[in-house]
N, C-alpha and C positions, 0 to 999 in steps of 0.2 A: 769690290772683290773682282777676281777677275780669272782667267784660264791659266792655268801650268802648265808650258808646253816643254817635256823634258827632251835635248836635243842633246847633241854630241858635236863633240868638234874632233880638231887633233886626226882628221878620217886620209886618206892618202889622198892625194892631190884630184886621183881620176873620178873620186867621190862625191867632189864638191857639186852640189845641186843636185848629185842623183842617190844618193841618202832618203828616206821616207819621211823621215821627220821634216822634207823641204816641203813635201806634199800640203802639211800642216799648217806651217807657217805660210804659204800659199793661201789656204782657203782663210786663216784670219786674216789676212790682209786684203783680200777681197770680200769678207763680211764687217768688217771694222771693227769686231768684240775685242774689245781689252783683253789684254791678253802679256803674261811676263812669260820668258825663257830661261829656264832653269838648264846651263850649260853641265854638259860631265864631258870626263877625256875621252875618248874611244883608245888611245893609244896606250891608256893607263886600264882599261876596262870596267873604264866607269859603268858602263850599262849591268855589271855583273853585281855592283855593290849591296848591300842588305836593304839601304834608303829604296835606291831603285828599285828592285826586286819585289816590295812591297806596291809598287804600281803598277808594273809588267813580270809578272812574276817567269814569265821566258825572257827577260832579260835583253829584249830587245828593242828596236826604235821602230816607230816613234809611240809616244804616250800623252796622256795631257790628265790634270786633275781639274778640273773645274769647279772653285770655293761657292760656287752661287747654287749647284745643286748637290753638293759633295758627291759627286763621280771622280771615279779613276775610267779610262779607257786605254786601251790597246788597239794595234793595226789600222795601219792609215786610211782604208776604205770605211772602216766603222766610225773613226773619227770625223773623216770629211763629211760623213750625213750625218754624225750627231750635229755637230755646227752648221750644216746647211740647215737641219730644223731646228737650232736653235733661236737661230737666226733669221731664218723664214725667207733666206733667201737661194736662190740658184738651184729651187726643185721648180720641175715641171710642174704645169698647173691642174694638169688633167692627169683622170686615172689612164689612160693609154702613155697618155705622154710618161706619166711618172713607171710605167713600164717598163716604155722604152729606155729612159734612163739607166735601169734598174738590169737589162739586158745589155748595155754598151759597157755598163761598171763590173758583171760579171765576166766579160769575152775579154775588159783589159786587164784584170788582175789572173782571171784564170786559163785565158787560150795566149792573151800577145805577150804579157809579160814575160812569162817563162822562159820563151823563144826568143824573144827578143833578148832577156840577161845571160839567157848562155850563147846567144851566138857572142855578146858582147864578149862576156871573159874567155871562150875559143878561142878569140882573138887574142887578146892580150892577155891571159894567165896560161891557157892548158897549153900553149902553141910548142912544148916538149914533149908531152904526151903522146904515145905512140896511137893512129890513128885518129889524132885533131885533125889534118887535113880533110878528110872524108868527114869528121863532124862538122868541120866550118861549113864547107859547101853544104851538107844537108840544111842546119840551120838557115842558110842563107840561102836556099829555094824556098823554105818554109817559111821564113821573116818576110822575103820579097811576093809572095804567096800572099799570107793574111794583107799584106798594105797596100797590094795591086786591087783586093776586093774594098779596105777602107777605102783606097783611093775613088773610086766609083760611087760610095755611099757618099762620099762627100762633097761631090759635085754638084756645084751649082748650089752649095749650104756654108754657111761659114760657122757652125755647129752642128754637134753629133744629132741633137735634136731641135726640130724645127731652125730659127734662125737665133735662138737667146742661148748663153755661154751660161754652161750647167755645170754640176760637182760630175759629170759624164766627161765634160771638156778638160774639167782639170788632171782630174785621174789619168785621161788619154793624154793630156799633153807630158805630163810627167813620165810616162812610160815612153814615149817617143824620142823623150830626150837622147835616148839611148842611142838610137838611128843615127845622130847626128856624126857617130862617129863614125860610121857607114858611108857609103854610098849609095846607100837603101833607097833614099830619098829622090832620085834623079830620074826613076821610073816609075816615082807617084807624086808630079805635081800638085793635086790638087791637094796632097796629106801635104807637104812644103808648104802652101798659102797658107794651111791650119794652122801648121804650130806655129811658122812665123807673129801671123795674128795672136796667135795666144801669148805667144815671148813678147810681144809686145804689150803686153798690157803693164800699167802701173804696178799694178799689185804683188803680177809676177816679177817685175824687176828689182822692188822691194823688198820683196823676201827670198829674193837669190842673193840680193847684196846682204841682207842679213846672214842668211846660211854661210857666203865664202868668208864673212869676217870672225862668226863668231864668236866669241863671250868679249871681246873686246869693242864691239859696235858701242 
């Protein structure tokens, strides 16, 4: 038996890898659980269907069922620790440590992300919207804000905690992806050595070449 991880294709070009359900397919491939991908359209709105709905009853990505302990789950941050304990891999080992983690996964799904996906579509979706100029530049003192103080935490670390690559690293590097369309990065070297290293990992390039292909991998 093994993990249902329901994922979406068909998503616009500027989506490919930064979708949630990439988050997913990330961490199984860097725990090696077995694990099938049950594709839907985004373009057809698969995620809306009654199958679906019965998993993620908001209708959103990403989800996964897992036949081994008959769970359904929702939202990528819940997921990536179900599978870090199920797996028993990529938690801190310590109760401080496991804290700390627990503090990096909160600051990036609830302080950076935000900031970081609306300076993203500022740029490229609101940019008619009367009064986008004046929100881009805010975003982007606040974006180059938070990653000027990451940048500082992660000096001299090539992880958010201690020196070992946590579901803290993955969560962060996934949200950063975002930067890249940016400039963001140019005045926080040490967050550029981060994600670089993390884009480089097998796992990650694995389950991004899955993600941009699709139901036809």
């Amino acid at each position: 038996m093994s993990i249902i991880v329901y994922a979406g294709y068909n998503a616009p070009p500027f989506a490919k890898g930064l979708i949630r359900d990439f988050r997913v397919l990330w961490m199984l491939e860097e725990t090696g659980l077995a694990y099938d991908v049950k594709w839907f359209d985004l373009s057809q709105r698969g995620n809306k269907s009654e199958a679906y709905l019965v998993v993620n009853p908001f209708g959103r990505v990403p989800a996964i069922r897992d036949e081994d302990t008959d769970l359904s789950l929702f939202e990528s941050g819940g997921i990536v620790g179900y599978l870090a304990q199920k797996s028993g891999l990529f938690l801190p080992a310590t109760l401080n440590e496991n804290a700390k983690a627990n503090q990096w996964l909160a600051f990036t799904i609830s302080t950076l992300e935000p900031i970081i996906v609306d300076h993203f579509f500022a740029e490229h979706f609101w940019t008619t919207e009367i009064g986008n100029k004046e929100r881009q530049e805010k975003l982007y003192r606040q974006s180059a804000g938070l990653l000027a103080v990451l940048n500082n935490e992660l000096e001299g670390h090539v992880a958010l905690i201690g020196n070992e690559f946590s579901i803290a690293d993955l969560m962060m590097g996934c949200v950063l992806r975002y930067t890249l369309e940016f400039d963001l990065l140019d005045e926080a070297p040490e967050v550029a050595r981060y994600v670089h290293t993390l884009y480089g990992r097998p796992a990650f390039k694995r389950a991004y070449d899955l993600h941009l292909s699709g139901p036809i991998a």
